[in-house]
LOZA-535498 format. One record per atom (N, C-alpha, C): chain; z, y, x; residue number from 1; residue in one letter. Coordinates in nm, 3 decimals. Each point is the difference from the previous one (the first is absolute). Layout:
# residues N
[node A,[Z,Y,X],NUM,A];
...
//
This chain:
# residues 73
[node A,[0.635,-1.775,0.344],1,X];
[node A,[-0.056,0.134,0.001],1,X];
[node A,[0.100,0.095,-0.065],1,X];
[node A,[0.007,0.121,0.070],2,X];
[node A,[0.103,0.069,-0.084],2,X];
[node A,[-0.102,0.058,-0.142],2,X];
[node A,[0.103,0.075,-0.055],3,X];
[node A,[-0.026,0.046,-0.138],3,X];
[node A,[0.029,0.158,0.005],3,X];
[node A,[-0.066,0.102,0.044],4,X];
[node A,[0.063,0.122,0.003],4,X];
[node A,[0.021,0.038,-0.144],4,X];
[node A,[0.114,0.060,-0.010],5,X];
[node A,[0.030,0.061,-0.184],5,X];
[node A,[-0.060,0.155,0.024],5,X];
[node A,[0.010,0.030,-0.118],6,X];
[node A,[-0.061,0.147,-0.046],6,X];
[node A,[0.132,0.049,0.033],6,X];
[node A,[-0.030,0.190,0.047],7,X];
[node A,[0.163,0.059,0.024],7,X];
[node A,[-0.029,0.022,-0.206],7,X];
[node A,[0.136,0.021,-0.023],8,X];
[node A,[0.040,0.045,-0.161],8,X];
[node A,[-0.079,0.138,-0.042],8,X];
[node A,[-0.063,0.101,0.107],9,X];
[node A,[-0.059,0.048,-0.123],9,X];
[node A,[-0.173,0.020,0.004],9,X];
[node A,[-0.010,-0.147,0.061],10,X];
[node A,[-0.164,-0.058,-0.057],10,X];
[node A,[0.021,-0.083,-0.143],10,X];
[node A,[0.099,-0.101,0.058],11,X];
[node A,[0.027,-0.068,-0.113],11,X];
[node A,[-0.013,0.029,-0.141],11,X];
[node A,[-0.116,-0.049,-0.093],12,X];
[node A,[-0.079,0.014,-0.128],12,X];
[node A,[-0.103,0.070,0.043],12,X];
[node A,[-0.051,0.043,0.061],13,X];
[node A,[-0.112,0.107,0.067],13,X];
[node A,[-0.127,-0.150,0.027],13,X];
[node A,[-0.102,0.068,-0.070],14,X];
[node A,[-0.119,-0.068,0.075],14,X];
[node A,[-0.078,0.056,0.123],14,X];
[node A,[-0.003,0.124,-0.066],15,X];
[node A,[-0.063,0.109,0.134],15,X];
[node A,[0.066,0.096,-0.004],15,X];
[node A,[-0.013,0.061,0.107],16,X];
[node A,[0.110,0.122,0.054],16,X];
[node A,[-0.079,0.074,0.070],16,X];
[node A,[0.107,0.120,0.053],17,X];
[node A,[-0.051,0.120,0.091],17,X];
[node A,[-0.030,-0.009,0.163],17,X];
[node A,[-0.115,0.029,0.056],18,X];
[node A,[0.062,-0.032,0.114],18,X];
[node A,[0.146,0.005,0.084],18,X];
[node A,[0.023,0.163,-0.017],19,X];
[node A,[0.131,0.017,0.023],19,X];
[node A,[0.088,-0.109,-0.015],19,X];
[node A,[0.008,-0.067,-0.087],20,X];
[node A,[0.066,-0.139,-0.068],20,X];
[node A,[0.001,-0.157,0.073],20,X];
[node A,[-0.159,-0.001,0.009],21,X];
[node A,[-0.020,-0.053,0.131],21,X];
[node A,[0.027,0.003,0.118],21,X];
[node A,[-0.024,0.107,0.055],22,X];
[node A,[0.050,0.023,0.138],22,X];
[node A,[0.158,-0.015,0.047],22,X];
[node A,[0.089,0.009,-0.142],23,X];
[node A,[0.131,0.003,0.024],23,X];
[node A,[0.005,-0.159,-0.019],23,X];
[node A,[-0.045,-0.075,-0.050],24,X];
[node A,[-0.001,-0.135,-0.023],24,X];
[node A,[-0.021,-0.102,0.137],24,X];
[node A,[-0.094,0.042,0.035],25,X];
[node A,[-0.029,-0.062,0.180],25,X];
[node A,[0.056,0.020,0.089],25,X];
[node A,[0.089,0.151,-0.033],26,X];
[node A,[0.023,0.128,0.123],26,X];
[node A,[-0.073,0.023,0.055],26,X];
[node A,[-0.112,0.055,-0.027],27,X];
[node A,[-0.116,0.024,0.108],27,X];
[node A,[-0.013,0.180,-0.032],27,X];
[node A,[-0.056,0.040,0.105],28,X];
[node A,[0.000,0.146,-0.013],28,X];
[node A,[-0.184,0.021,-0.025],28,X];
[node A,[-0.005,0.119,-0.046],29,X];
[node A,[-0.092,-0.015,-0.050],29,X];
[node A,[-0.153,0.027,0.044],29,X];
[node A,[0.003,0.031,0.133],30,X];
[node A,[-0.132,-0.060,0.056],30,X];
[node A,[-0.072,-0.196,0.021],30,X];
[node A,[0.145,-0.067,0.044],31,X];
[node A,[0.013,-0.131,0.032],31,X];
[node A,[-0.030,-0.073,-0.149],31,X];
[node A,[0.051,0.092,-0.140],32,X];
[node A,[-0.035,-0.070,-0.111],32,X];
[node A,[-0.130,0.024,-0.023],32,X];
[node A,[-0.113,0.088,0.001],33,X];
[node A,[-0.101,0.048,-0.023],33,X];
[node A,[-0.106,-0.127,0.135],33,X];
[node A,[0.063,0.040,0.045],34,X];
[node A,[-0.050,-0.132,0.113],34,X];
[node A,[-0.054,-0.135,-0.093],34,X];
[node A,[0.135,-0.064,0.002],35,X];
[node A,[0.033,-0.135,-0.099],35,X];
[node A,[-0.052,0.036,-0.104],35,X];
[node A,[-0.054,0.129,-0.095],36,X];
[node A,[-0.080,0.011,-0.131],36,X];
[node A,[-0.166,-0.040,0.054],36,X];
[node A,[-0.032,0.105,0.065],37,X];
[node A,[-0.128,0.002,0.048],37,X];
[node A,[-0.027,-0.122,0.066],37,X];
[node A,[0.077,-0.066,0.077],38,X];
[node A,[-0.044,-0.137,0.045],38,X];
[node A,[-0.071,-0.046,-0.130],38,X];
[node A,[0.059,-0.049,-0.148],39,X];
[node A,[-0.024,-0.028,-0.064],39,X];
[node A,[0.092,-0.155,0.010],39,X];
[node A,[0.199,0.030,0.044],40,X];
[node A,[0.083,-0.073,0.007],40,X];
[node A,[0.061,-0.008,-0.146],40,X];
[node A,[-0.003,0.148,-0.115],41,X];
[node A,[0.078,0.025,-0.100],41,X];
[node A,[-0.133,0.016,-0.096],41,X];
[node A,[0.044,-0.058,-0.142],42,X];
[node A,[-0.084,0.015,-0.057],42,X];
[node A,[0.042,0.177,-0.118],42,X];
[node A,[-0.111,0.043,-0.008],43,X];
[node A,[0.045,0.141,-0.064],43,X];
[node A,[-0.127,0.019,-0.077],43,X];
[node A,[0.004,0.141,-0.046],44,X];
[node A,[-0.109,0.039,-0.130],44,X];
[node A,[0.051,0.163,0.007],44,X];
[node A,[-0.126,0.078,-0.007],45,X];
[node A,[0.022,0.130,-0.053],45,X];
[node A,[0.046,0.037,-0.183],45,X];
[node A,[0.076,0.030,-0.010],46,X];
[node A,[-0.014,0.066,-0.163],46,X];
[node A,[0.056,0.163,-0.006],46,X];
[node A,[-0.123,0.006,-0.030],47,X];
[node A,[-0.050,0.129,0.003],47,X];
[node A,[0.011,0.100,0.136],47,X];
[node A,[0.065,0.035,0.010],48,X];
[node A,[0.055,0.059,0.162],48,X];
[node A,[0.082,-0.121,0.053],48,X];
[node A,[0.060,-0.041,-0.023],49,X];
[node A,[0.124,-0.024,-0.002],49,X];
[node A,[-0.001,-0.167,0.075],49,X];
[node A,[0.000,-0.070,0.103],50,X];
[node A,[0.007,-0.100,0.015],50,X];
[node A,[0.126,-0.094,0.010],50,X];
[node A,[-0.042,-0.137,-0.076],51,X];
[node A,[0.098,-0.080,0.027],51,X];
[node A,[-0.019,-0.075,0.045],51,X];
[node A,[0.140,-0.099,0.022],52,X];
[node A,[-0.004,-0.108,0.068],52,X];
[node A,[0.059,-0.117,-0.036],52,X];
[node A,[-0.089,-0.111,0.019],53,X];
[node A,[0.052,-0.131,-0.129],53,X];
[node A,[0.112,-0.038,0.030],53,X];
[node A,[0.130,0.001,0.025],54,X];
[node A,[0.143,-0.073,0.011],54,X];
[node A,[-0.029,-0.130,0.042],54,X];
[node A,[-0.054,-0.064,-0.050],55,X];
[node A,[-0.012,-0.158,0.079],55,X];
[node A,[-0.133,-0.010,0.136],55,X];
[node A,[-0.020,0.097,0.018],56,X];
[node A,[-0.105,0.005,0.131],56,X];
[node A,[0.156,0.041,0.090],56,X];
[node A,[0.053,0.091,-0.036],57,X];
[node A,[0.079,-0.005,0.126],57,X];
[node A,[0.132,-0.139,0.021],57,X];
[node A,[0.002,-0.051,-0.106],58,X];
[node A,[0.095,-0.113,0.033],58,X];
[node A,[-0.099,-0.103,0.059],58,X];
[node A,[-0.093,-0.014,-0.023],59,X];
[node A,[-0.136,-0.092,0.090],59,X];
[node A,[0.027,0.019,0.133],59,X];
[node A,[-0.041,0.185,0.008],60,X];
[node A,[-0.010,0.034,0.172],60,X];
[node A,[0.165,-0.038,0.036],60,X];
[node A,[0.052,0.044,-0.010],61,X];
[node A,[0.154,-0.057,0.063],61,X];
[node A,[-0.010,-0.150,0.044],61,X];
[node A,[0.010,-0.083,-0.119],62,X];
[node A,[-0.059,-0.149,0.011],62,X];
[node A,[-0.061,-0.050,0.130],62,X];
[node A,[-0.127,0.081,-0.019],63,X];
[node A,[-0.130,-0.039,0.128],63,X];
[node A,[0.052,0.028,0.151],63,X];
[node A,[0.105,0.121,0.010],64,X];
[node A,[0.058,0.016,0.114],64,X];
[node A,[0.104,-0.036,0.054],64,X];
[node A,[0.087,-0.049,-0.072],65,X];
[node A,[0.110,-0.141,-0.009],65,X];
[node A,[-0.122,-0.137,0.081],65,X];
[node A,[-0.051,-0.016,-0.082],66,X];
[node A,[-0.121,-0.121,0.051],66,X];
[node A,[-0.004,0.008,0.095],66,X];
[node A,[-0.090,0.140,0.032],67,X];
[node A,[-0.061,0.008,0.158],67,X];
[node A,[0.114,0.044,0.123],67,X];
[node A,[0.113,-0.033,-0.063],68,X];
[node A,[0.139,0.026,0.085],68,X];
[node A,[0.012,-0.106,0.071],68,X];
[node A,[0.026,-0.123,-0.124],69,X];
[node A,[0.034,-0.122,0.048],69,X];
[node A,[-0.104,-0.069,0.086],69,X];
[node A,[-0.128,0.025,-0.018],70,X];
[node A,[-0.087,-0.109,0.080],70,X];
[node A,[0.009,0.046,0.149],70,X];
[node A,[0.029,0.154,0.015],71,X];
[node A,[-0.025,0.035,0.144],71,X];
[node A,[0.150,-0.025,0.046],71,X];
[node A,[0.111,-0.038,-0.084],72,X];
[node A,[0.151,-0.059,0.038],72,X];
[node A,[-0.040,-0.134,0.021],72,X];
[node A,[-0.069,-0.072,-0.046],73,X];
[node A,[-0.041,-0.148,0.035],73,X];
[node A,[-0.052,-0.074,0.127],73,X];
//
């Protein structure tokens, strides 16, 4: 299984900005709101301000690596 790494400036970050996110997946930001609302990334409001847990998106990466290989199989 691969191992996706964090880009360097998640790295020490538990949760982050979306913005942060979205540059992390490359996803633009309807397609990330997508993958939020699915309920693919795990996140939390604080106060206005929402984040997003850093290891939900190394999960989702993960899960789609997965579902790469079985339909390569």
């Amino acid at each position: 299984m691969s191992n996706p790494e964090l880009p360097d400036f998640l790295k020490g970050k538990i949760v982050c900005s979306p913005e942060d996110g979205m540059r992390a997946i490359n996803a633009k930001r309807t397609k990330f709101y997508e993958i939020l609302n699915a309920g693919e990334l795990q996140s939390y409001m604080d106060g206005s301000r929402r984040q997003i847990v850093v290891a939900s998106l190394v999960d989702y990466v993960r899960r789609r690596l997965d579902a790469g290989k079985s339909k390569a199989a």
